[in-house]
C-alpha positions in Angstrom: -210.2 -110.6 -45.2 -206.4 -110.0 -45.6 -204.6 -113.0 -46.1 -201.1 -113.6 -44.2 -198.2 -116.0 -43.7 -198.2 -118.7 -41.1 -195.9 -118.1 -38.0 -192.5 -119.2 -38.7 -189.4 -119.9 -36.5 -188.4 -116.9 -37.9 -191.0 -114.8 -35.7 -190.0 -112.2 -33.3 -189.3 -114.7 -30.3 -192.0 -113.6 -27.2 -192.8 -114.8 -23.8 -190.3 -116.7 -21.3 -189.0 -120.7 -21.0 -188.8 -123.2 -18.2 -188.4 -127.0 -19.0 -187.7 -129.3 -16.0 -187.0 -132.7 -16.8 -184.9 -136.1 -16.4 -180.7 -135.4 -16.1 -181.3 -137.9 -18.6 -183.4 -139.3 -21.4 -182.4 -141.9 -23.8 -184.1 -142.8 -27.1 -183.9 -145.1 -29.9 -183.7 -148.7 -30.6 -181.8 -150.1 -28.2 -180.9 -147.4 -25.2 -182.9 -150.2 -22.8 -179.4 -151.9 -22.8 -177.9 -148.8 -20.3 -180.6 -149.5 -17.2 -177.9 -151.5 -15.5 -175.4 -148.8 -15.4 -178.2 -146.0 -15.1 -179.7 -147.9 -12.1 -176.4 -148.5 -10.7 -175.6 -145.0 -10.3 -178.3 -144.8 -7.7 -177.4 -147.9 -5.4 -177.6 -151.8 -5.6 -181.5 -152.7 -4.6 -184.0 -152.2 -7.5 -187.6 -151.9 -6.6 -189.3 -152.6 -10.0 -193.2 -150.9 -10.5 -194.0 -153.1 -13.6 -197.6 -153.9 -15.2 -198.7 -157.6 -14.3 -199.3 -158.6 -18.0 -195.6 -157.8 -19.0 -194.1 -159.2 -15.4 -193.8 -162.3 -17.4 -192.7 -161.3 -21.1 -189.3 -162.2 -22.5 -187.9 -159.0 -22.5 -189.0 -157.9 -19.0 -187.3 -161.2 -18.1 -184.2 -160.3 -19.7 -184.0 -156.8 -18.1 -184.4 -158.6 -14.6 -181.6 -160.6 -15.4 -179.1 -158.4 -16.9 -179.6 -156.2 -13.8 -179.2 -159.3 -11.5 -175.7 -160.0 -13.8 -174.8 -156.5 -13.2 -174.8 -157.1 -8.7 -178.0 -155.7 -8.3 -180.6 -157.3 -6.0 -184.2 -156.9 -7.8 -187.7 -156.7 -6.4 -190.5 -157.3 -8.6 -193.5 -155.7 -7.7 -196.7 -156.1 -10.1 -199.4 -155.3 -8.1 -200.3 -152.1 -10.2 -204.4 -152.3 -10.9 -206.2 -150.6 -13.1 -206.9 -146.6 -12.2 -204.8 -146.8 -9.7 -206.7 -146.8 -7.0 -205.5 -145.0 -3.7 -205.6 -147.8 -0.8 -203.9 -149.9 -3.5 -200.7 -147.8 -3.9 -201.0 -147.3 0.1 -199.8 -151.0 0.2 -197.7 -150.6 -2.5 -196.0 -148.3 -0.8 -195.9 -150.4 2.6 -194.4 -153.1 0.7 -191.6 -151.2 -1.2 -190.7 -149.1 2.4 -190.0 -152.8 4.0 -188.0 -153.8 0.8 -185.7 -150.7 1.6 -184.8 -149.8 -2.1 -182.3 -147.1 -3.7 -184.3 -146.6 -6.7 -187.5 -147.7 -8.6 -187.5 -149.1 -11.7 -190.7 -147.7 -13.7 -191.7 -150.4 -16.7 -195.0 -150.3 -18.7 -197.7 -148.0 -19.4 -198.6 -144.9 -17.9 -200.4 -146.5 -14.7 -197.2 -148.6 -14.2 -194.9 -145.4 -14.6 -197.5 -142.9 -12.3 -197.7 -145.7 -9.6 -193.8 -146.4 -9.0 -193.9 -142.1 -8.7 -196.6 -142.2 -6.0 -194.6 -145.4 -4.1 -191.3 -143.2 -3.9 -193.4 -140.1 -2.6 -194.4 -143.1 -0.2 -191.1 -144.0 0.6 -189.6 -141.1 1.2 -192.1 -139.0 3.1 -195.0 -141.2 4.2 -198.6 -141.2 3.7 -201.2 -140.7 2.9 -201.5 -140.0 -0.5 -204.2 -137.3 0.1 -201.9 -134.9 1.8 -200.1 -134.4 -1.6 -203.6 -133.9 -4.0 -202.7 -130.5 -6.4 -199.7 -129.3 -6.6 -196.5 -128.2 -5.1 -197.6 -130.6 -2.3 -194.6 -132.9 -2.2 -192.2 -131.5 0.3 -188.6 -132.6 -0.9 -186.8 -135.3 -3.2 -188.4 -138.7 -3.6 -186.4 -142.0 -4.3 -184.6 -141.6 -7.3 -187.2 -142.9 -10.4 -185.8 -144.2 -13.7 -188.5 -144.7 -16.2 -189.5 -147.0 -19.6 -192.5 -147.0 -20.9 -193.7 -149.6 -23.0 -196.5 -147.6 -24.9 -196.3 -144.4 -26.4 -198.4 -141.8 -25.1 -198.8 -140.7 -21.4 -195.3 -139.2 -21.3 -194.6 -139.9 -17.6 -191.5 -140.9 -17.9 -190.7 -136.7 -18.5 -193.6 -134.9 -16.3 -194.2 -134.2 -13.2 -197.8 -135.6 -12.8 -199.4 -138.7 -11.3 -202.9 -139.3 -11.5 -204.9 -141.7 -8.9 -208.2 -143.0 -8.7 -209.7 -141.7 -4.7 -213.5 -143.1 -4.1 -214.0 -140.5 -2.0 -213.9 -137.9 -5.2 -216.0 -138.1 -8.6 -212.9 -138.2 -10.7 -209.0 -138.8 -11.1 -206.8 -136.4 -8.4 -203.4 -135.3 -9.5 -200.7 -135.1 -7.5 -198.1 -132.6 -9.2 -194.7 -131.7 -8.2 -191.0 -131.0 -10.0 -189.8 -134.0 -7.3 -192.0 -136.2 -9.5 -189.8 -136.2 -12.6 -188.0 -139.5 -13.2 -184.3 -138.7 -12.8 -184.2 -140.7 -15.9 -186.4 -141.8 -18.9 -185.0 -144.8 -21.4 -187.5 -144.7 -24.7 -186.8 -147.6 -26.5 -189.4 -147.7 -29.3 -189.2 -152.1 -29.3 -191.0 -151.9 -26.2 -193.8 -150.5 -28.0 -193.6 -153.0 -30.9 -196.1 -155.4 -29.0 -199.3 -153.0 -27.8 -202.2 -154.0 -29.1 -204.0 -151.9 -31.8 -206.6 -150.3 -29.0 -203.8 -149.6 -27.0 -201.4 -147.9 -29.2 -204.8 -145.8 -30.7 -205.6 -144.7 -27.3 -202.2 -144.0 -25.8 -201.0 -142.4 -29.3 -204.2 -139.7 -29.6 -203.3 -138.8 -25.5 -199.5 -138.4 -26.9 -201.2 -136.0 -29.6 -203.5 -134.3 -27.2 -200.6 -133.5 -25.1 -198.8 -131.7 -27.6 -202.0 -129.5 -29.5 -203.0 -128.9 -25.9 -199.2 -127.7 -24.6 -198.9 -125.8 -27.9 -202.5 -123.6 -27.6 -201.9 -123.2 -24.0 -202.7 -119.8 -23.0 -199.5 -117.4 -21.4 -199.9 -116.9 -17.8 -199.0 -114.3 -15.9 -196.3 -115.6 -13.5 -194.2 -114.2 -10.8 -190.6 -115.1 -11.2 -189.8 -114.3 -7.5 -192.0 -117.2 -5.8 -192.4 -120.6 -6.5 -193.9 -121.0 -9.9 -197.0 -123.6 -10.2 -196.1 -126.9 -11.8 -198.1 -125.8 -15.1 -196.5 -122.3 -16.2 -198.4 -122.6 -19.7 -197.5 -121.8 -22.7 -193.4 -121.1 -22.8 -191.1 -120.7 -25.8 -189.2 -124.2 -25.2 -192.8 -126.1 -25.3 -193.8 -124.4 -28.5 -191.2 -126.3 -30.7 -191.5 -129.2 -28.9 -194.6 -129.7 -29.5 -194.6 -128.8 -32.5 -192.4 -131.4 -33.7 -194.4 -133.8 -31.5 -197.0 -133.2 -34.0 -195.6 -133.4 -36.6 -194.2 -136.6 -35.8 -197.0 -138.3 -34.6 -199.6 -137.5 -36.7 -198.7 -138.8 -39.8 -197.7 -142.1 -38.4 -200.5 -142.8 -35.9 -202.7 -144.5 -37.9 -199.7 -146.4 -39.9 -198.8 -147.8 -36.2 -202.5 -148.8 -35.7 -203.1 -150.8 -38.6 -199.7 -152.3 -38.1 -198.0 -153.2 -34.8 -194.6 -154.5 -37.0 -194.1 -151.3 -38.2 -190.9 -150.2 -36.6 -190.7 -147.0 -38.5 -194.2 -145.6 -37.6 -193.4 -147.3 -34.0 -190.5 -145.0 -33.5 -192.4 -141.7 -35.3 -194.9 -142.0 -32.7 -192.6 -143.1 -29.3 -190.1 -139.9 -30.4 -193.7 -138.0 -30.7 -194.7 -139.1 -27.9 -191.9 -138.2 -25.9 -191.7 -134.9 -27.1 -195.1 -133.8 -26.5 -194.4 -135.1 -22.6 -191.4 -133.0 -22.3 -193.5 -129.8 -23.7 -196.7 -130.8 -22.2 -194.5 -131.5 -18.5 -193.7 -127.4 -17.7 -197.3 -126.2 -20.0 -199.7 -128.3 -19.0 -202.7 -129.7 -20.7 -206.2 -127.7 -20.5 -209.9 -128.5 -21.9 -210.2 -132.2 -23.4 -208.1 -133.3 -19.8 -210.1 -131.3 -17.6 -213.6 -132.5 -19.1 -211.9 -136.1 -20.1 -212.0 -136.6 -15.5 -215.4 -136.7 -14.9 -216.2 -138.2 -18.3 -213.8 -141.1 -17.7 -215.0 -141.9 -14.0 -218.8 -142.2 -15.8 -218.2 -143.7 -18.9 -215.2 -146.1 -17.5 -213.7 -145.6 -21.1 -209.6 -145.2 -21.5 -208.2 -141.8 -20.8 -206.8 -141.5 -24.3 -210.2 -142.3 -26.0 -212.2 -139.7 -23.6 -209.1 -137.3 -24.6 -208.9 -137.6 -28.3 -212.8 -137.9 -28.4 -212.9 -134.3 -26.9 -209.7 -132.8 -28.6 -211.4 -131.9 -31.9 -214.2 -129.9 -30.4 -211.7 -127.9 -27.8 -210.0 -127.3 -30.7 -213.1 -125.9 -32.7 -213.8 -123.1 -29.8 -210.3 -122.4 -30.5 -210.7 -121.3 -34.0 -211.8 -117.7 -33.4 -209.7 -117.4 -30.6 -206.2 -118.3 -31.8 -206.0 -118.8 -35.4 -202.8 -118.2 -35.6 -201.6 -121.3 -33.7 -204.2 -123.3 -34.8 -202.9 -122.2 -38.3 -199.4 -123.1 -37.4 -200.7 -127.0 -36.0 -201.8 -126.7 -39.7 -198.5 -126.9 -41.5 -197.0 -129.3 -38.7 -200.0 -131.4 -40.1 -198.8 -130.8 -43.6 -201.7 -128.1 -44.6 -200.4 -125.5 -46.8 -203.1 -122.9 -47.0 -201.6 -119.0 -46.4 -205.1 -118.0 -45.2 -204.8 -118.0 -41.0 -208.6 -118.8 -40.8 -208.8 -121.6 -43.5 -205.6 -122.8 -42.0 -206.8 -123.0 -38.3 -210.0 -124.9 -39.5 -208.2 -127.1 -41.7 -206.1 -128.2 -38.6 -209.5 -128.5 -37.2 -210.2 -130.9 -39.2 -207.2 -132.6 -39.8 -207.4 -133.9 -35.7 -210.9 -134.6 -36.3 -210.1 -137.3 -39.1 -207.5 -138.5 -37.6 -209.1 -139.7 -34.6 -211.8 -141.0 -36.8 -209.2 -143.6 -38.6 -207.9 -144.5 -35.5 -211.4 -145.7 -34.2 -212.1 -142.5 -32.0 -216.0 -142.1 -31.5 -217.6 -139.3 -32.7 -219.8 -138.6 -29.8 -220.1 -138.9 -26.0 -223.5 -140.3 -26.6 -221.5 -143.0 -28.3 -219.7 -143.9 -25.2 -222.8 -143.5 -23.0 -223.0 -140.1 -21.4 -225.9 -139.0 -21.5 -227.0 -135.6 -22.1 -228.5 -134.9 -18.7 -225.0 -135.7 -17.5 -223.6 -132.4 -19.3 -223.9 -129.8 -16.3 -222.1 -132.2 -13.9 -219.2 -132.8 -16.3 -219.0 -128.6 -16.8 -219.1 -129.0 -13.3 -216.5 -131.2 -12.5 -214.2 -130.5 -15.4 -213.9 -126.7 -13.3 -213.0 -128.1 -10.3 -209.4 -128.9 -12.0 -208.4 -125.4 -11.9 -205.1 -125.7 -12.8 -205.7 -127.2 -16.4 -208.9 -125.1 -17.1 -207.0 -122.0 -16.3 -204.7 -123.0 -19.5 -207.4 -123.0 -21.4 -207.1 -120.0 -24.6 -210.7 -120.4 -24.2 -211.1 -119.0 -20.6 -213.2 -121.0 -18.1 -216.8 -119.1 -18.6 -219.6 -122.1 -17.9 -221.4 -121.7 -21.0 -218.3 -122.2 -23.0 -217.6 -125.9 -21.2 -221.1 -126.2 -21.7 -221.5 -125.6 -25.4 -218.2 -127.9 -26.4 -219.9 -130.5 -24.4 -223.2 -130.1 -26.0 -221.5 -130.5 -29.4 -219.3 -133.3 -28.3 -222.8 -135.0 -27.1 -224.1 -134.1 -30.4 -221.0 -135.5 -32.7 -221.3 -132.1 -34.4 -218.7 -129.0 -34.2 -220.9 -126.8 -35.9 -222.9 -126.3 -32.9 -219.9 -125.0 -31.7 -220.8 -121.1 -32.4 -217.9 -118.2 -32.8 -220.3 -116.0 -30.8 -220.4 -118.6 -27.7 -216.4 -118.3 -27.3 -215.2 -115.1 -25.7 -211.9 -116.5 -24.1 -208.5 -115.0 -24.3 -208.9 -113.4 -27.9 -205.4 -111.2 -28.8 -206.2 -107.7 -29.0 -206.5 -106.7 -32.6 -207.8 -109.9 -33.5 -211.1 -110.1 -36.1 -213.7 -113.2 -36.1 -213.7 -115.6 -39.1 
């Protein structure tokens, strides 16, 4: 087999770019100190969407106060549960429309940041929720969001995506739409600094996810003269991005794990995380999201555990389907083999230890699925169209099937070359 160089950024550039995303974004130790004046720009009353375990925490507190010193009139609002479920942002909603506010202050973790989206869809144009599901569904502008998260890893504060708990479906519904984006995202990495190990494990493999999911995106065709879906795939601007998402989270995941205190490895993997949701944001996500859905709503296990349990065996179908950017995931993970195939598996397996030191399981039978459960997940995980249709690996049954079956097994050798047909480039040879 020939042996040839890795993709560089000195490639012949290919395909088109879109980004959409917050007027602004701040980063860095810090930048939480410019929500007054941020806020301000969009009027006086402040609806603030902020998870009830950090409604009480000093520096919640002193955010609330500095923007009470700066004239404006504050509503705290914590009622933000788990999964957010869909009668529960109904009332939400009710309750921020009688409070009449100018903007909504986003603060916590992903739920906290998807919920204060879905209460200014609310507030601006009314319920219910359901008439929004997919995407391109939200008719206009909402009220104007400013965003901090206080974990690294969903990367709300940049996308367009919310994602809502309905008991009338089996899994999670999106709701997508570019009038989603916050108009502003503040990343201050000391908002991190007290996550709990679990927390920062989970949230910091979905940060990776995003970003080796954005980057192996398949190209879609797209036409440039209607309104383009929310999820373009893969586009020359989310390439880098993600990229460098990887390669800053990766090596400083499991350094942020085993210690919280470590403000260097805390800011590595917020930057990371950022980046991955600004590439992730206009690509979309494909395989470990879609089957992660239906796995979540059976297992009732974290999104980022179902997510980075799944990514190394989506990522094994990949092999002899897009070596080349598997091999280029390679060096951002700091392999340094010239040989595209040994590369791609060596990034393989770089992902695959990784979520292992992080506490990761191994298997879905670790987490309870059971094997009869398989078909109903494949089923399921192609209802969500718009992520599967990423997918380098196409959307053929047997394919889901087969990743699953290995996932359930804990072993990506079952994962055979012959069972993935997907989107292979012209030209290109099996490993």
């Amino acid at each position: 087999m020939p042996r040839t160089t890795h993709p560089t950024a000195g490639s012949a550039l290919t395909g088109t770019g879109t980004l959409r995303l917050p007027s602004r974004i701040h980063f860095g130790f810090g930048v939480r100190d410019q929500l007054p004046l941020i806020l301000a720009e969009h009027g006086t009353r402040v609806f603030a969407v902020v998870d009830p375990f950090l409604a009480g925490s000093p520096e919640f507190l002193r955010t609330v106060d500095r923007l009470r010193a700066a004239g404006l009139s504050v509503e705290v609002h914590t009622d933000v549960l788990p999964e957010l479920p869909v009668d529960s942002l109904t009332a939400s909603g009710t309750v921020a429309a009688a409070y009449s506010p100018d903007v909504i202050l986003a603060y916590g973790g992903g739920s906290s940041l998807d919920a204060a989206k879905l209460i200014a869809l609310l507030v601006a144009h009314g319920g219910p929720l359901s008439a929004y599901y997919g995407e391109n569904n939200v008719p206009g502008p909402v009220l104007p969001i400013v965003a901090v998260p206080t974990t690294a890893g969903t990367g709300s504060e940049v996308t367009p995506v919310a994602v809502i708990s309905d008991p009338d479906r089996e899994m999670k519904i999106g709701i997508s739409s570019h009038h989603l984006i916050p108009v502003a995202a503040v990343v201050d990495p000391e908002l991190t600094m007290g996550a709990p190990a679990s927390v920062t494990a989970y949230a910091g493999i979905d940060a990776l996810v995003h970003a080796l999911e954005s980057y192996t995106a398949a190209e879609l065709p797209l036409d440039w003269s209607a309104t383009l879906p929310v999820f373009t795939g893969s586009n020359v601007f989310a390439r880098q991005l993600a990229l460098e998402a990887v390669r800053r989270i990766a090596p400083n995941l499991a350094r942020a794990v085993a210690d919280g205190s470590d403000r260097e490895a805390r800011a590595e993997v917020a930057y990371g995380s950022l980046l991955a949701g600004m590439s992730f944001g206009p690509t979309g996500t494909h395989l470990s999201h879609a089957l992660q859905y239906p796995i979540g709503a059976i297992t009732k296990t974290p999104h980022g555990l179902g997510t980075g349990l799944m990514i190394p065996y989506v990522l094994q179908a990949c092999v002899p389907v897009i070596p080349e950017k598997l091999a280029a995931i390679d060096v951002a993970l700091g392999g340094s083999s010239t040989d595209p195939w040994v590369a791609a598996q060596d990034a393989v397996d770089r992902v695959a230890r990784l979520c292992r030191a992080i506490g990761i399981p191994v298997g879905l039978a670790e987490i309870g699925v059971a094997r009869e459960d398989l078909p109903r997940i494949a089923e399921l995980a192609l209802l969500s169209k718009r992520l599967v249709d990423i997918s380098p690996v196409g959307s053929e049954p047997s394919t889901i099937l087969t990743i699953l079956e290995a996932a359930h097994a804990g072993d990506r050798s079952l994962i055979a070359a012959s069972a993935v047909r997907g989107r292979r480039p012209a030209g290109a040879a099996r490993p």
